[in-house]
NUDORO-129759 format. One record per residue (C-alpha): residue number from 1; x, z, y; chain. Coordinates in nm, 4 decimals, always signed. Each point is the difference from the previous one (the first is absolute). Example, Ala and Ser with C-alpha at 12.3 -4.5 7.8 and 13.67 -1.06 7.14 Angstrom:
<r><seq>1</seq><u>+1.2300</u><w>+0.7800</w><v>-0.4500</v><mol>A</mol></r>
<r><seq>2</seq><u>+0.1370</u><w>-0.0660</w><v>+0.3440</v><mol>A</mol></r>
% end
This chain:
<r><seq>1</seq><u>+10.0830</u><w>+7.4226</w><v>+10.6471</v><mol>A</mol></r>
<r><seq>2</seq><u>-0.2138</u><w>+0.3136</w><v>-0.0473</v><mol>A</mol></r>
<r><seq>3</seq><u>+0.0746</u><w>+0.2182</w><v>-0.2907</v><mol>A</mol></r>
<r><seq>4</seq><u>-0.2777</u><w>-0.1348</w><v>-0.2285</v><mol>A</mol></r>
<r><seq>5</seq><u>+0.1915</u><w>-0.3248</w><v>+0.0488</v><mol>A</mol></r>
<r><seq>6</seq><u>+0.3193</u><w>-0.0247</w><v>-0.1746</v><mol>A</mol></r>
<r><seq>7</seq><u>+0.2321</u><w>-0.3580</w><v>-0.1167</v><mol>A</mol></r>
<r><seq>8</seq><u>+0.0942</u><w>+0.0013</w><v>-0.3661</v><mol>A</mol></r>
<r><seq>9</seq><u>+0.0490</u><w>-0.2812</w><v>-0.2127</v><mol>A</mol></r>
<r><seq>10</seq><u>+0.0209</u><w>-0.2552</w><v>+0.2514</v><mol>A</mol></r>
<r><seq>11</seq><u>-0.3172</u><w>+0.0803</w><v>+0.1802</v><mol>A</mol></r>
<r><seq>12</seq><u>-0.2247</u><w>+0.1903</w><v>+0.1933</v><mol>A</mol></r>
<r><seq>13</seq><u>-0.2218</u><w>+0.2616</w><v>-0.1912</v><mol>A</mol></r>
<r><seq>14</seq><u>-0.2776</u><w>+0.2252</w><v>+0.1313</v><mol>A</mol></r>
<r><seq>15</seq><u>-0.0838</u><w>+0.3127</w><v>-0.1397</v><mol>A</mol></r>
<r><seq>16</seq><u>-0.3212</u><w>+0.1353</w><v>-0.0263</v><mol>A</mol></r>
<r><seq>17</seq><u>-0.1466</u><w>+0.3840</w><v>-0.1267</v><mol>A</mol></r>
<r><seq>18</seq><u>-0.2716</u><w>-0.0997</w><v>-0.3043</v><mol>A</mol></r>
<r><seq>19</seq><u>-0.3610</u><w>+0.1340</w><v>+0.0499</v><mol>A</mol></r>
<r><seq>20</seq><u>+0.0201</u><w>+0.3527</w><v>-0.1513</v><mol>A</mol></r>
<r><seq>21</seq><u>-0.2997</u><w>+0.1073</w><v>-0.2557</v><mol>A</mol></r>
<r><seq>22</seq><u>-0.0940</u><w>+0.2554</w><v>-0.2331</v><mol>A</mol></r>
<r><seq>23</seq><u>+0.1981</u><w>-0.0815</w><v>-0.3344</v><mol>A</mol></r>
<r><seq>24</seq><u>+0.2220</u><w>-0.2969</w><v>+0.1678</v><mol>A</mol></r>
<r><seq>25</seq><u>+0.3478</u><w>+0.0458</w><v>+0.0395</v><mol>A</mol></r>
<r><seq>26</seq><u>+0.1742</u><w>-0.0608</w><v>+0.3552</v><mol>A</mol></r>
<r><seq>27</seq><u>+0.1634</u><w>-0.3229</w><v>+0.0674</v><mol>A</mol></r>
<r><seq>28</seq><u>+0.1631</u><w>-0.1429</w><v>+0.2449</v><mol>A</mol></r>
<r><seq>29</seq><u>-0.0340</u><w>-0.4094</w><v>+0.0342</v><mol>A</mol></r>
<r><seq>30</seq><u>+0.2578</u><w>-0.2498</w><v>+0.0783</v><mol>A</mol></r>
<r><seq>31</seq><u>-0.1155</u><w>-0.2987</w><v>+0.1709</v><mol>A</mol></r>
<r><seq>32</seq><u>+0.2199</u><w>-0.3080</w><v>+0.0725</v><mol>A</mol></r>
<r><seq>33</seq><u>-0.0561</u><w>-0.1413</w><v>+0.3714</v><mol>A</mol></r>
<r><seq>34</seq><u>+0.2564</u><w>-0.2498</w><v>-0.0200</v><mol>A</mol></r>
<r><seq>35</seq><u>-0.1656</u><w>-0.2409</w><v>-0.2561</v><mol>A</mol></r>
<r><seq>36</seq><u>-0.2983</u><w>+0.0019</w><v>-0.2434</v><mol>A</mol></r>
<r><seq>37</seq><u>+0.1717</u><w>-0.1053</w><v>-0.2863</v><mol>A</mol></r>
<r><seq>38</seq><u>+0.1412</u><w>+0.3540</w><v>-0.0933</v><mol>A</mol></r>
<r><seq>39</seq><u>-0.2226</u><w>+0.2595</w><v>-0.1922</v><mol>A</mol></r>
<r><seq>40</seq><u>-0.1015</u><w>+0.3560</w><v>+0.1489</v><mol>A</mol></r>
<r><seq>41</seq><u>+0.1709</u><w>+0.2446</w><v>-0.1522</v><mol>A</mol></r>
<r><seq>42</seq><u>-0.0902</u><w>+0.3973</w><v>-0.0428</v><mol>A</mol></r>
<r><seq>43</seq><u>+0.1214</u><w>+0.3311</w><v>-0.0760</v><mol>A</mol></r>
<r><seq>44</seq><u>-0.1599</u><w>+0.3463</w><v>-0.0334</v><mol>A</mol></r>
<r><seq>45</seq><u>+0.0915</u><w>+0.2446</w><v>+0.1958</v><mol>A</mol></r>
<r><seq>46</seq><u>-0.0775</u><w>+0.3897</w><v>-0.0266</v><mol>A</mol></r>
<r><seq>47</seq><u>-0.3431</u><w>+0.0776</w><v>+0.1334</v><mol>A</mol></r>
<r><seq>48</seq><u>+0.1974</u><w>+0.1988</w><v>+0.2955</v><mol>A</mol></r>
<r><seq>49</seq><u>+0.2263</u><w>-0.2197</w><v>+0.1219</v><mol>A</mol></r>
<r><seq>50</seq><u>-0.1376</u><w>-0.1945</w><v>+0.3196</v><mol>A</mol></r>
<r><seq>51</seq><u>-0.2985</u><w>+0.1795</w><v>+0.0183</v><mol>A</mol></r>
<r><seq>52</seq><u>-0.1910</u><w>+0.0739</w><v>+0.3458</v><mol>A</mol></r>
<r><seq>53</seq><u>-0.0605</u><w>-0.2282</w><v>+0.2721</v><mol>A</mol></r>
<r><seq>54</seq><u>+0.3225</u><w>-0.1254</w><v>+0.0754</v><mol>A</mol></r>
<r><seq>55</seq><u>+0.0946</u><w>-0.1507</w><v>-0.3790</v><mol>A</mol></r>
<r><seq>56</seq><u>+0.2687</u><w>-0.2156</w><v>-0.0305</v><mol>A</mol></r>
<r><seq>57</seq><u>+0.0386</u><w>-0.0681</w><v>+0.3873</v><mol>A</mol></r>
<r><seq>58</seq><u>+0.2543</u><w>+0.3425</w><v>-0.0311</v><mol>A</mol></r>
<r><seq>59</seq><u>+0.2036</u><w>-0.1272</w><v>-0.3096</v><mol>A</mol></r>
<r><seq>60</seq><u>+0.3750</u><w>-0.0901</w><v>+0.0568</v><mol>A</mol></r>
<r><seq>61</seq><u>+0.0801</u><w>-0.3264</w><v>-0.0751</v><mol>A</mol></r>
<r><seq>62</seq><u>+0.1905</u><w>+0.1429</w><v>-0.2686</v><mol>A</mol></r>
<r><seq>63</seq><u>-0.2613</u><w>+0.1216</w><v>-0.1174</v><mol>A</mol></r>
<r><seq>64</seq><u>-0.2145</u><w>-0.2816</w><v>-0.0271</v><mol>A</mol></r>
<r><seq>65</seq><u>+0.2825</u><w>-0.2151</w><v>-0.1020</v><mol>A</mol></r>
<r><seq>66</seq><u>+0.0546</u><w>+0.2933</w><v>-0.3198</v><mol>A</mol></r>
<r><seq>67</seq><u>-0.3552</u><w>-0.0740</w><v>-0.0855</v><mol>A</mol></r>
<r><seq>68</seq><u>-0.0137</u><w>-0.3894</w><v>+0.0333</v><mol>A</mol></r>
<r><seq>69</seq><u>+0.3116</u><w>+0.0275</w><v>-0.2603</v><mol>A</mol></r>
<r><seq>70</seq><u>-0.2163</u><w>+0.2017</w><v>-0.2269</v><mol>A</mol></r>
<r><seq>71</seq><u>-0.3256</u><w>-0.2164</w><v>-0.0119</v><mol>A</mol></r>
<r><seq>72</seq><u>-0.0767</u><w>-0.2672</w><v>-0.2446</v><mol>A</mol></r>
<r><seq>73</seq><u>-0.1482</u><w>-0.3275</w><v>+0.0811</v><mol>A</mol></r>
<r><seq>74</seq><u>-0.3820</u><w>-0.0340</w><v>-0.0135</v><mol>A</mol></r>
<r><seq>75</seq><u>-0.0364</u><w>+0.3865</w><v>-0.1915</v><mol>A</mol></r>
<r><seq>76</seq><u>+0.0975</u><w>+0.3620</w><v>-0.0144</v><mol>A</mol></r>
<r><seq>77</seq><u>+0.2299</u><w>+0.1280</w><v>-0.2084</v><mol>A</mol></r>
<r><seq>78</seq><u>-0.2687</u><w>+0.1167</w><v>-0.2386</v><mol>A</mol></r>
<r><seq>79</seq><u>-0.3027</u><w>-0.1010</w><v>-0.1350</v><mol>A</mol></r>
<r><seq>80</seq><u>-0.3476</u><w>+0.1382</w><v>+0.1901</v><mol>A</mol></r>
<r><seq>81</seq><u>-0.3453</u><w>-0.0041</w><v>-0.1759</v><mol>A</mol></r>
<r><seq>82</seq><u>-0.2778</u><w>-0.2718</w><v>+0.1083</v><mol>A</mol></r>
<r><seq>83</seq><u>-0.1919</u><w>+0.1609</w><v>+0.3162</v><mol>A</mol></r>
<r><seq>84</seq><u>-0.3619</u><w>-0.0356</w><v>+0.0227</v><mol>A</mol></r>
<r><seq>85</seq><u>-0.0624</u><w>-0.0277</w><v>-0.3520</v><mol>A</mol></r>
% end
């Protein structure tokens, strides 16, 4: 398992860096591989963290792991303005 790939909660969950853009926050995006029937889940991140080519693919699986602990199921931890409007 890479990384980006951790096991919590009885499965397997692949993270993913969020598209950055001008007034969005960063976020990093749980996916579970191991069935569909579980919801993404997200957390922000500091605009730093991960940055450059190599992203998460560097992260500890500690880290990862810290940050799968921290994110909430289908959201952030806050609430973000409509985009495009």
């Amino acid at each position: 398992m890479s990384a980006s790939t951790i096991k919590a909660d009885g499965d397997t969950w692949r993270a993913e860096l969020g598209d950055e853009g001008a007034g969005r926050p960063r976020v990093v995006m749980f996916f579970c591989t191991t069935t569909d029937q579980r919801p993404y889940r997200v957390v922000e991140i500091d605009a730093q963290q991960f940055s450059g080519e190599a992203g998460l693919s560097e992260a500890s699986a500690e880290e990862v792991q810290s940050l799968f602990d921290a994110s909430k199921s289908m959201g952030a931890p806050r609430d973000y303005p409509t985009y495009g409007s």
